[in-house]
Z-matrix of the N, CA and C atoms (Angstrom, degrees):
N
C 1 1.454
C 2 1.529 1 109.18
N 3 1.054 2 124.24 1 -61.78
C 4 1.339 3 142.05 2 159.75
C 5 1.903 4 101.44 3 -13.57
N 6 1.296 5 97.69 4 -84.55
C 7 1.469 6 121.82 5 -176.73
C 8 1.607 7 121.92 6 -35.97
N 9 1.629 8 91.20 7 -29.39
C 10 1.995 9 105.96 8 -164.25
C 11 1.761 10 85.44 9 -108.75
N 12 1.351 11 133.32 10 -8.46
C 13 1.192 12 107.44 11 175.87
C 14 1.573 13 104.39 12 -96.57
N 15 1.699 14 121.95 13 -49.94
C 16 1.430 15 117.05 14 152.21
C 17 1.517 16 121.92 15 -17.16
N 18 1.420 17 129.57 16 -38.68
C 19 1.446 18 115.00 17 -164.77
C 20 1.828 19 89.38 18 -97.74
N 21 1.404 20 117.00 19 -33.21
C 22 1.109 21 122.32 20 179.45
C 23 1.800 22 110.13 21 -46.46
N 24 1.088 23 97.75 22 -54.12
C 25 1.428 24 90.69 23 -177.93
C 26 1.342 25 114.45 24 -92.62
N 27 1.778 26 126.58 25 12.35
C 28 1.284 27 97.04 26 179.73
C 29 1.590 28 84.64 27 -99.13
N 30 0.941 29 141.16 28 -10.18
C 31 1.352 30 151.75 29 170.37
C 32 1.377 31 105.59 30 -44.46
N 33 1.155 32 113.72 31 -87.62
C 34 1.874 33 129.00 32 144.37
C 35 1.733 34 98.84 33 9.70
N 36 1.588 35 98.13 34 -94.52
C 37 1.615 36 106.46 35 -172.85
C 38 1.760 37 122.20 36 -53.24
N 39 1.685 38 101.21 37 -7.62
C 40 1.379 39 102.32 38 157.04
C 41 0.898 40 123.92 39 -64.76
N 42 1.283 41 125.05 40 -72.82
C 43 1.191 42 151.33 41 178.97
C 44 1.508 43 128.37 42 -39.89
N 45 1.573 44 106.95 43 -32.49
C 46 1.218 45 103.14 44 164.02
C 47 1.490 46 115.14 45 -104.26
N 48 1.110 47 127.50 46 17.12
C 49 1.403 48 139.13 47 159.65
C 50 1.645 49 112.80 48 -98.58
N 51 1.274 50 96.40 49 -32.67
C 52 1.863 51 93.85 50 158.89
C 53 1.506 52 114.77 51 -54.79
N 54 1.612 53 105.92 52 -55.17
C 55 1.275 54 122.66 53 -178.40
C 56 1.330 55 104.51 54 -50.59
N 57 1.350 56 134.33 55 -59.61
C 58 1.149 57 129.55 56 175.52
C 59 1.495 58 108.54 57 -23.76
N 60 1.623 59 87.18 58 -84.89
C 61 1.386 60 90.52 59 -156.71
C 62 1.222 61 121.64 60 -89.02
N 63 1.339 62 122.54 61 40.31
C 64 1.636 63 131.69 62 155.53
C 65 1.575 64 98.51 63 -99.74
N 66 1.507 65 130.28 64 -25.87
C 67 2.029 66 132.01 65 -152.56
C 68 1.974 67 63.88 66 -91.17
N 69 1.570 68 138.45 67 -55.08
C 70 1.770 69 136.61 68 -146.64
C 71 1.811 70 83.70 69 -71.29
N 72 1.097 71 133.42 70 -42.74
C 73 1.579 72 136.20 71 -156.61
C 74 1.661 73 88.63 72 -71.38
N 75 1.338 74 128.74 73 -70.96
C 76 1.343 75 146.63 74 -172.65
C 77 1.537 76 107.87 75 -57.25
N 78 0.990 77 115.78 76 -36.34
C 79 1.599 78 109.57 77 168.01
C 80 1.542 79 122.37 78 -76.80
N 81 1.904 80 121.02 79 -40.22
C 82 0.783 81 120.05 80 157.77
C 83 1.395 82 116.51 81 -53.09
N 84 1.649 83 141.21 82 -46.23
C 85 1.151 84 117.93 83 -174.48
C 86 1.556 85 121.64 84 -75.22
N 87 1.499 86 102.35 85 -16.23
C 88 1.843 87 105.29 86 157.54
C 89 1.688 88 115.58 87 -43.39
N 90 1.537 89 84.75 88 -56.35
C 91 1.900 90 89.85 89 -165.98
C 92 1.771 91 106.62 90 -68.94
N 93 1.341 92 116.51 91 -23.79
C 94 1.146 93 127.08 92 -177.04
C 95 1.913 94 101.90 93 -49.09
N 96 1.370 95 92.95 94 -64.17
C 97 1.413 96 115.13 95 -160.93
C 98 1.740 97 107.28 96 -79.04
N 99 1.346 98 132.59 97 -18.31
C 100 1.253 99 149.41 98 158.56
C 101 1.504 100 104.17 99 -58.66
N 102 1.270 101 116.37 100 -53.30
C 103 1.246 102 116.07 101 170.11
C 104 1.603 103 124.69 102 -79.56
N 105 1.091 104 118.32 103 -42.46
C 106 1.864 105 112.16 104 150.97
C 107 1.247 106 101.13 105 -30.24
N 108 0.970 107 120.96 106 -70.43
C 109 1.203 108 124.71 107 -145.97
C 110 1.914 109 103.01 108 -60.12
N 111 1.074 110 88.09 109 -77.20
C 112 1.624 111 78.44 110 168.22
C 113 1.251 112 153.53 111 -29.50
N 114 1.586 113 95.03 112 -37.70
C 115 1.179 114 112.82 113 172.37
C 116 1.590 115 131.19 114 -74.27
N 117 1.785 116 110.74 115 -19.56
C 118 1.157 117 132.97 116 151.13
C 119 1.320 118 145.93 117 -54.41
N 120 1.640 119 85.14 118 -47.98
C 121 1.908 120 111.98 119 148.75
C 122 1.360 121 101.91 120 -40.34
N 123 1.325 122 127.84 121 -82.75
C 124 1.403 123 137.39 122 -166.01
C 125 1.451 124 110.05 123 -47.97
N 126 1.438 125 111.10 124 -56.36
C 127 1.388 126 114.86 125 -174.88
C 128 1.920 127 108.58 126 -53.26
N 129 1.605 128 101.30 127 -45.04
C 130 2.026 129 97.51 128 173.47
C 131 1.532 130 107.22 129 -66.46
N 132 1.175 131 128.79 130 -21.80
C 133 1.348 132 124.17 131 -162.91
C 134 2.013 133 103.37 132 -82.03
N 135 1.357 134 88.72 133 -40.93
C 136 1.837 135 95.29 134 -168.77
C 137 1.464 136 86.42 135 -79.31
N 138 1.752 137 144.22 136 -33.31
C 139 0.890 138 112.23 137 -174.90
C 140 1.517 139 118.76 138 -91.58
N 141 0.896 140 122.95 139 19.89
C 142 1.677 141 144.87 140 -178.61
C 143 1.591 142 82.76 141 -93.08
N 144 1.270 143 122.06 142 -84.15
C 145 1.631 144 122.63 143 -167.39
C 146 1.430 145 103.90 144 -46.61
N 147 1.161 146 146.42 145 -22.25
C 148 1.052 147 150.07 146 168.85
C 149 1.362 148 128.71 147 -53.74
N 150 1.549 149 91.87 148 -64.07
C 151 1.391 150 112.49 149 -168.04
C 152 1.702 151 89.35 150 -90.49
N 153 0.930 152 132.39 151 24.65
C 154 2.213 153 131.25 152 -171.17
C 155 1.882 154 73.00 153 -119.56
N 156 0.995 155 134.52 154 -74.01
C 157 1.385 156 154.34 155 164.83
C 158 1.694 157 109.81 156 -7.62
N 159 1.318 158 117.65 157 -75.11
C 160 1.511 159 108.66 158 169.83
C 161 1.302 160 110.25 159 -72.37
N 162 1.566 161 143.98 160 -42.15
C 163 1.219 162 119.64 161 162.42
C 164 1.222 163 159.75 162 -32.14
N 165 1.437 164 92.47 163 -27.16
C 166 1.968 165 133.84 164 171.89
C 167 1.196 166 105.34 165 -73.03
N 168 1.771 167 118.16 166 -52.68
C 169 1.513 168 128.84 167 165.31
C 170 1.203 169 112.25 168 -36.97
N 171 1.328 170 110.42 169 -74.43
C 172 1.604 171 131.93 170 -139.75
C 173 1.748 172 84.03 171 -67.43
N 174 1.617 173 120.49 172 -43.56
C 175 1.130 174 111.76 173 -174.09
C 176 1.502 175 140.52 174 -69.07
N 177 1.762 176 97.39 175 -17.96
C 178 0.924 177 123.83 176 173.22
C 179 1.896 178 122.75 177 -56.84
N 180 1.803 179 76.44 178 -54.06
C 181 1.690 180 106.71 179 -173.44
C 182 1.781 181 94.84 180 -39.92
N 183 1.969 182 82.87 181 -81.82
C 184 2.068 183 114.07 182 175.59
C 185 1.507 184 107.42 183 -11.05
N 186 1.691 185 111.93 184 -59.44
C 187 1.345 186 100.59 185 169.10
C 188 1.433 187 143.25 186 -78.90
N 189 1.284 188 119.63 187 -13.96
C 190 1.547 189 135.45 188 174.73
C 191 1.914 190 80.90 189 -67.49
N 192 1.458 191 110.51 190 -78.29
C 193 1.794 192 100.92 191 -169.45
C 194 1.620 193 127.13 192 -38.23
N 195 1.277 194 111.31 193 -27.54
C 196 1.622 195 122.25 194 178.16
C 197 1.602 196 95.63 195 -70.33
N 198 1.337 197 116.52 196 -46.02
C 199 1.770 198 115.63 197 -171.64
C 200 1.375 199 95.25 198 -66.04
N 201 1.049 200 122.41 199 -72.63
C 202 1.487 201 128.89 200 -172.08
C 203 1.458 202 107.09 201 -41.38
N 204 1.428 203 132.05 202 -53.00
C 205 1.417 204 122.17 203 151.79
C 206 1.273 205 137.78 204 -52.91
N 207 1.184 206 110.78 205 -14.94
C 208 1.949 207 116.92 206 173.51
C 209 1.692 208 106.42 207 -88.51
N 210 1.603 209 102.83 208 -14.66
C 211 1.480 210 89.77 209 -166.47
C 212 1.645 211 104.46 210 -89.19
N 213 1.605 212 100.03 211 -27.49
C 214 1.576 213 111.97 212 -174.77
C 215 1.206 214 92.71 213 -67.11
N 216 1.649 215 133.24 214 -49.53
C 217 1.308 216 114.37 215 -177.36
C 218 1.772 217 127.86 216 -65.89
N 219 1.008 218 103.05 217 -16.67
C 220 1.744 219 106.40 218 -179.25
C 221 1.503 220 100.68 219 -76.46
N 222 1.362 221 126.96 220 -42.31
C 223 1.499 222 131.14 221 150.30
C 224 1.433 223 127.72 222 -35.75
N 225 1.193 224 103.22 223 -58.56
C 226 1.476 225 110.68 224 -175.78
C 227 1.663 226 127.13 225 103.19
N 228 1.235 227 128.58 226 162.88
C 229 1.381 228 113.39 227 -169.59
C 230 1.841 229 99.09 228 -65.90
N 231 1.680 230 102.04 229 144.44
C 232 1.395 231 94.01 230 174.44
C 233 1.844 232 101.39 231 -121.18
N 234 1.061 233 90.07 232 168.44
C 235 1.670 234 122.94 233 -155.08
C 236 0.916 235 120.31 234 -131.75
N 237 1.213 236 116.41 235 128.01
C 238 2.172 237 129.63 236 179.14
C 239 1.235 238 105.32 237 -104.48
N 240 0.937 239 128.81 238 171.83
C 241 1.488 240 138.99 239 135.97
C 242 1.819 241 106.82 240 -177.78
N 243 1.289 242 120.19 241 175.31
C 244 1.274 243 151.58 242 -161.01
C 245 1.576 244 113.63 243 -110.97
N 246 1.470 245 125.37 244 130.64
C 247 1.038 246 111.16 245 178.22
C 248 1.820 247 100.62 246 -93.59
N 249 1.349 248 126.62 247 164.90
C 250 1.250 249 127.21 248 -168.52
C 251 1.346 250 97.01 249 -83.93
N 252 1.368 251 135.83 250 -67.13
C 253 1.135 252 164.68 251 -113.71
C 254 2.023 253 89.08 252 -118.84
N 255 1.840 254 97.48 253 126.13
C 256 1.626 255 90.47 254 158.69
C 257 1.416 256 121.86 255 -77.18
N 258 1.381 257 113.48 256 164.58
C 259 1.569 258 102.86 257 175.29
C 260 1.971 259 87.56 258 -172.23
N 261 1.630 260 95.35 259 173.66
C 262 1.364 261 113.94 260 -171.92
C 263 1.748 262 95.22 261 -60.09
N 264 1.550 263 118.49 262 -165.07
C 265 1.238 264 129.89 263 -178.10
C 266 1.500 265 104.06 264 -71.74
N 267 1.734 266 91.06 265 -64.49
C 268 1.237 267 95.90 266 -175.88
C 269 1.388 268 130.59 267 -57.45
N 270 1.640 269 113.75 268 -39.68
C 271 1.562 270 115.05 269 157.71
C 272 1.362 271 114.39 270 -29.26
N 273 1.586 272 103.72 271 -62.54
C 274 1.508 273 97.33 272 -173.39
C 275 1.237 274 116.58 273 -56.03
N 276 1.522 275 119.31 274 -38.50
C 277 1.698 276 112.68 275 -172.54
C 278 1.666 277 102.20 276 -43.65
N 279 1.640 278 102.51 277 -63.78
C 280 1.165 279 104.82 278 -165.24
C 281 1.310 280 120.58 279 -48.45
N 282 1.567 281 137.51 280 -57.18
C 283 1.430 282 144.74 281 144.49
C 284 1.536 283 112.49 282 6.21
N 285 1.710 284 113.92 283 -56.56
C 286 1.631 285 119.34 284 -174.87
C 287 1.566 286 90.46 285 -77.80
N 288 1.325 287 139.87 286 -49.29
C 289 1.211 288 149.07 287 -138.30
C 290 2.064 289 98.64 288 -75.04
N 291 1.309 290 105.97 289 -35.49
C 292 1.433 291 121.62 290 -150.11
C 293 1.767 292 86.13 291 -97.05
N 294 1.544 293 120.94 292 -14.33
C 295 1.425 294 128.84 293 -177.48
C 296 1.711 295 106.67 294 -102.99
N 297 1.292 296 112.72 295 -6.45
C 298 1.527 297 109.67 296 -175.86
C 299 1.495 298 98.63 297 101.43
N 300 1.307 299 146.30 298 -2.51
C 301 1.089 300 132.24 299 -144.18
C 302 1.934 301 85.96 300 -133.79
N 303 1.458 302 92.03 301 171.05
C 304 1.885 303 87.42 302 149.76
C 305 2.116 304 97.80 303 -147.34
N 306 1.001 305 102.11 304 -165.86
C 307 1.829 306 118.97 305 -178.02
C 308 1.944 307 83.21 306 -68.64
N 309 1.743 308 97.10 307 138.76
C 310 1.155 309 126.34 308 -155.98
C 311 1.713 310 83.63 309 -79.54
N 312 1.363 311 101.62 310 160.01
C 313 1.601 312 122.62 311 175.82
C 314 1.687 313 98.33 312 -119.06
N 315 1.325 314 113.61 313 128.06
C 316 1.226 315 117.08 314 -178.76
C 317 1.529 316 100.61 315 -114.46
N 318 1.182 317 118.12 316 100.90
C 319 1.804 318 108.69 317 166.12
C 320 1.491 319 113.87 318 -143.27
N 321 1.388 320 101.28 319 43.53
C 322 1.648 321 101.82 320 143.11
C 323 1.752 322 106.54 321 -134.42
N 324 1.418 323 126.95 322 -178.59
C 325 1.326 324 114.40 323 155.20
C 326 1.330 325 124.92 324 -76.81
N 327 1.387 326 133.11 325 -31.98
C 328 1.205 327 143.56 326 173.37
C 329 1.807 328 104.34 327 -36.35
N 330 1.283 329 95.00 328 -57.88
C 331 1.662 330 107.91 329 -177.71
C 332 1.601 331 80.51 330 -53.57
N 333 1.063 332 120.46 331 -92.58
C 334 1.380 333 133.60 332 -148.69
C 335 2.160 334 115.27 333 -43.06
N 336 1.214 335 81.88 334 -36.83
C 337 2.059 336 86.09 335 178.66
C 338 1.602 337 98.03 336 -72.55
N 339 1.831 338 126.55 337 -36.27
C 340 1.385 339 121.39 338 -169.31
C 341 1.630 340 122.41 339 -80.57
N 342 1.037 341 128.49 340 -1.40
C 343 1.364 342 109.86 341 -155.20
C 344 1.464 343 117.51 342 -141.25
N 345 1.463 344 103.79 343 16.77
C 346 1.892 345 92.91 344 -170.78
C 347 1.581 346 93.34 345 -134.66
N 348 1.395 347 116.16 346 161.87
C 349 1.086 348 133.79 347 -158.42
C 350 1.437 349 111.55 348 -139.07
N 351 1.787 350 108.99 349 -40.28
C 352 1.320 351 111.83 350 -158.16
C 353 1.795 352 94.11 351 -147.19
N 354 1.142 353 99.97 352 168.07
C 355 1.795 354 98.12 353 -175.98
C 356 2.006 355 89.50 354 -79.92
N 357 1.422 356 99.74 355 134.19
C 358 1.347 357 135.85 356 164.11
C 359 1.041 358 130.00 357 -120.27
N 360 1.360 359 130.72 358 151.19
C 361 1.697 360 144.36 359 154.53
C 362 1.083 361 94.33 360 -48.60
N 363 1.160 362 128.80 361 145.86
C 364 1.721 363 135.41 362 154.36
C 365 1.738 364 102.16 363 -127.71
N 366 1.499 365 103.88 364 155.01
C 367 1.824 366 101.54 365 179.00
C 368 1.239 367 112.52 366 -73.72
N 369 1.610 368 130.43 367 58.30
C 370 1.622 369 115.27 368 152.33
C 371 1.354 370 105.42 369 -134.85
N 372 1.150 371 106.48 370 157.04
C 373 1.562 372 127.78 371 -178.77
C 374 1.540 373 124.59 372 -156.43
N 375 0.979 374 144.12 373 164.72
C 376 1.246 375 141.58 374 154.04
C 377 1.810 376 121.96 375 -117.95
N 378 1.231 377 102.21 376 33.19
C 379 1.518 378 103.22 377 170.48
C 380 1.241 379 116.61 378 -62.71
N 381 1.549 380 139.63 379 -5.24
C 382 1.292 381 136.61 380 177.28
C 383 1.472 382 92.26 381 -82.01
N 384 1.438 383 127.09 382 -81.36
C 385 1.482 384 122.70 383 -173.06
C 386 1.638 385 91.70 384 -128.13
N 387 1.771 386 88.01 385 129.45
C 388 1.582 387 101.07 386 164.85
C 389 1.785 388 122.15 387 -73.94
N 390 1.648 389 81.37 388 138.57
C 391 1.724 390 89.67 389 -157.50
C 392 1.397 391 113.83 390 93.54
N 393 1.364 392 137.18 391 16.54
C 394 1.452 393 121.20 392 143.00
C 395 1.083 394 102.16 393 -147.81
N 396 1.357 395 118.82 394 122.85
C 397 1.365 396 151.79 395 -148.28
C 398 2.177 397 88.95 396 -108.20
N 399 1.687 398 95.39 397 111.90
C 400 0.950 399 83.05 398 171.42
C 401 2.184 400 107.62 399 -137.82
N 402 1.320 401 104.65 400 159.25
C 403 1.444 402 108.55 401 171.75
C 404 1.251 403 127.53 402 -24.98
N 405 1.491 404 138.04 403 168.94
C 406 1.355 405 126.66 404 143.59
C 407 1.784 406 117.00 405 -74.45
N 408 1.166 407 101.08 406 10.17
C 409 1.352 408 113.17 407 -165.64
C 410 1.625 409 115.94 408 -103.07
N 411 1.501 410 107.04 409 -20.82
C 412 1.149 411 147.01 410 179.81
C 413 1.642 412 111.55 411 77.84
N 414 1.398 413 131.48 412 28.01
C 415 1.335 414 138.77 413 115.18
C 416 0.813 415 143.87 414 -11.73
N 417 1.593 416 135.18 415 94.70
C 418 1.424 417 123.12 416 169.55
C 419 1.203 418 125.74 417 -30.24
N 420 1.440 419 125.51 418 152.21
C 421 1.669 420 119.66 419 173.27
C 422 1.930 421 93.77 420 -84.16
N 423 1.457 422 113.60 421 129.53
C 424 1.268 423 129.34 422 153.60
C 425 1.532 424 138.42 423 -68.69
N 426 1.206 425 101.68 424 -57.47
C 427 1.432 426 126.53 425 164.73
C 428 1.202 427 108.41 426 -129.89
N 429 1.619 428 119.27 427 143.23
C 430 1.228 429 133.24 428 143.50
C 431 1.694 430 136.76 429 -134.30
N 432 1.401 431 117.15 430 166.04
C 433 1.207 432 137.17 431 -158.81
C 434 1.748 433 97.65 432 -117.28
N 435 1.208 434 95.50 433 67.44
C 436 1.466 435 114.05 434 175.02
C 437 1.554 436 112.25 435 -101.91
N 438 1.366 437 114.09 436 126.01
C 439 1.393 438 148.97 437 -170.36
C 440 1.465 439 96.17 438 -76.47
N 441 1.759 440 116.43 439 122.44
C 442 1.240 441 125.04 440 -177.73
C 443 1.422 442 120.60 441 -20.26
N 444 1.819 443 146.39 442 120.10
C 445 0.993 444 129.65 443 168.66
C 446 1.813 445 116.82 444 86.37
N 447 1.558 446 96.54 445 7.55
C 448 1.742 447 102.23 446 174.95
C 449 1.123 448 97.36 447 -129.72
N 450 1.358 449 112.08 448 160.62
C 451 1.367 450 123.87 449 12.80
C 452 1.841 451 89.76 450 -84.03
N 453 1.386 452 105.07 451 163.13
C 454 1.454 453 107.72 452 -164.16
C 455 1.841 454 106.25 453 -137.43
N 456 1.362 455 113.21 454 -7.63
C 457 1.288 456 131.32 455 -150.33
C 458 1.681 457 122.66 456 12.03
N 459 1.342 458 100.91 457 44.22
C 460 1.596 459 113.27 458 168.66
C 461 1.655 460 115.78 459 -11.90
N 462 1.329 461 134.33 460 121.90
C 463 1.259 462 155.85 461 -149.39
C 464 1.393 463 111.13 462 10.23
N 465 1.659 464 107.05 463 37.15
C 466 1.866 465 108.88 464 149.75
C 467 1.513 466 103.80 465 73.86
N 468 2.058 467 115.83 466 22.89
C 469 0.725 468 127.18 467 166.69
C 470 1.659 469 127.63 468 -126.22
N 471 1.210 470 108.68 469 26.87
C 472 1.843 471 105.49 470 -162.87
C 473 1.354 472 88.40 471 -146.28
N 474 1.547 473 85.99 472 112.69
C 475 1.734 474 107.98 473 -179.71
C 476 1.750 475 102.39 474 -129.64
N 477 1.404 476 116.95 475 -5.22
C 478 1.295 477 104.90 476 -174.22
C 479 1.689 478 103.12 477 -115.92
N 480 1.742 479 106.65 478 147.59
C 481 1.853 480 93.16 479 -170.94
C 482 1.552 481 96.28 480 -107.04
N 483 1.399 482 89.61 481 179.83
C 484 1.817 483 104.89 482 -162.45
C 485 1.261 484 84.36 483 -147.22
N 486 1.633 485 106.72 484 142.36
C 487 1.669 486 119.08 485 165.83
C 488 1.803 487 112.70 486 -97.25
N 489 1.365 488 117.23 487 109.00
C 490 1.364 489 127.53 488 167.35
C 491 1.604 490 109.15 489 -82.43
N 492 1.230 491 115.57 490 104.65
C 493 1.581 492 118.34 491 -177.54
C 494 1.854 493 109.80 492 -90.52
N 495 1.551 494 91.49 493 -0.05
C 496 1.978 495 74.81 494 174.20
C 497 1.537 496 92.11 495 -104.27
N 498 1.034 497 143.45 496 13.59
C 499 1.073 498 118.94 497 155.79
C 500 1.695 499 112.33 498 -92.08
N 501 1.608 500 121.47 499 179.09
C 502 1.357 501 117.75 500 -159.71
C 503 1.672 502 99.28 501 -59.04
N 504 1.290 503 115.81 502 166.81
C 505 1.549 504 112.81 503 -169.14
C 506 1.428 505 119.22 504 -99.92
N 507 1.566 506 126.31 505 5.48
C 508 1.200 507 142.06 506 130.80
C 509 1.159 508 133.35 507 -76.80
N 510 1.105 509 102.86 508 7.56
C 511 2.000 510 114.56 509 172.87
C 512 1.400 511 122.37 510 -167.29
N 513 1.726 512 99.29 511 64.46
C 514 0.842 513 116.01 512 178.92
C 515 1.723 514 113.05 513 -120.34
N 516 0.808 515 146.19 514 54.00
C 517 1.518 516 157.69 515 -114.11
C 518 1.826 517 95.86 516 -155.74
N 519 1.382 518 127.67 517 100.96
C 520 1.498 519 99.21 518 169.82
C 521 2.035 520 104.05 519 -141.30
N 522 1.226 521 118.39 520 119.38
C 523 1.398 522 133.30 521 168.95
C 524 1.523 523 102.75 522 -54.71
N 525 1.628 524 109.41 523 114.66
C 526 1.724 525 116.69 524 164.31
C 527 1.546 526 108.95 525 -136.04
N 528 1.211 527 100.53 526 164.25
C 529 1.741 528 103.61 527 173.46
C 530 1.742 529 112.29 528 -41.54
N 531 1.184 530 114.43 529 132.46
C 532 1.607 531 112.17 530 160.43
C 533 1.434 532 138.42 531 -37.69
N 534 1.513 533 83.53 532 -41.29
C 535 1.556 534 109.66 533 175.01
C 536 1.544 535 111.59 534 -40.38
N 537 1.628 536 108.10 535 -63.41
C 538 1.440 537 107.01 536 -168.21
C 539 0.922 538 117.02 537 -37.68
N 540 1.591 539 127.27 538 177.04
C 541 1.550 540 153.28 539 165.02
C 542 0.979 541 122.11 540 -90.72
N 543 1.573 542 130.43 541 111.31
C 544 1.843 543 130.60 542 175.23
C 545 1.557 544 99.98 543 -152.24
N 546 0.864 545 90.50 544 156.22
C 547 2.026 546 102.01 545 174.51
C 548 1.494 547 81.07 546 -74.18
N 549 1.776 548 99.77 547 154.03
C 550 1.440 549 123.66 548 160.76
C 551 1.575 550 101.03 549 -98.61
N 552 1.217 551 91.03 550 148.53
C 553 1.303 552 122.60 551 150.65
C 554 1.506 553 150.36 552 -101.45
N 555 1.793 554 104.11 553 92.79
C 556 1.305 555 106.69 554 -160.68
C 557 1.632 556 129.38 555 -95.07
N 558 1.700 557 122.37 556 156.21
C 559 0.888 558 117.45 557 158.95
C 560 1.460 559 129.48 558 -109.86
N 561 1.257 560 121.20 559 165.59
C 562 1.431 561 96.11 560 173.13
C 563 1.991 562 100.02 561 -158.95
């Protein structure tokens, strides 16, 4: 009797220590999966903000490029070229002028780092009043790519500029007499 109630109850204390810890196993895989779960939530939610995030970009970008393309088109395709032949400034103007074109206006750097090869006329000058350097367009000059110590108007005669490309390509800018001889450089 003794013996069959001893196994009886250690049986007992199995059983509810099984119970235990099968109800501790089953709850942990509740909390397991409560927390998956959540954590998935979060993971679609941050990648929603994410992906809302480059779309805003991309749309942003998409539209800056459409402007930037409507503006080139209200402009029109633009065009370089070289005159063969040296000649004074003004020759050259005229040369681009007699092609549809006139001496190129440089007023960004982009323009200015892409396009020269060889010393050219470019469209600025200040032959109207010395000391303001203006376009062929009749534009103030904004920025320039003036070569150490220029414009300098060396003997109170150099009102027309020339692009020197072996020097660095942000400071290459140099005021000489009109008179001289250089290919122009046109836009159109």
């Amino acid at each position: 009797v003794c013996f069959c109630f001893y196994i009886k109850s250690i049986n007992s204390i199995c059983f509810s220590w099984l119970h235990i810890l099968l109800y501790s196993i089953s709850r942990s895989f509740v909390i397991i999966e409560q927390t998956f779960k959540e954590h998935c939530q979060l993971l679609r939610k941050v990648k929603f903000e994410m992906l809302t995030i480059i779309i805003i970009n991309l749309t942003d970008e998409k539209d800056q490029l459409q402007r930037d393309f409507d503006s080139l088109n209200k402009k029109g395709p633009v065009c370089f070229f070289k005159s063969t032949e040296l000649k004074s400034w003004s020759d050259s103007r005229q040369y681009c002028r007699d092609r549809g074109a006139d001496l190129v206006i440089i007023n960004t750097e982009e323009k200015q780092v892409s396009l020269f090869s060889e010393r050219v006329w470019i469209g600025l000058s200040d032959t109207e009043n010395e000391g303001i350097m203006k376009w062929v367009d009749n534009s103030r000059l904004k920025q320039g790519f003036w070569h150490n110590g220029e414009p300098n108007n060396q003997d109170g005669n150099e009102d027309c500029i020339e692009l020197m490309p072996s020097n660095p390509v942000l400071n290459n800018w140099n005021d000489l007499p009109c008179s001289q001889e250089k290919k122009g450089f046109c836009e159109k």
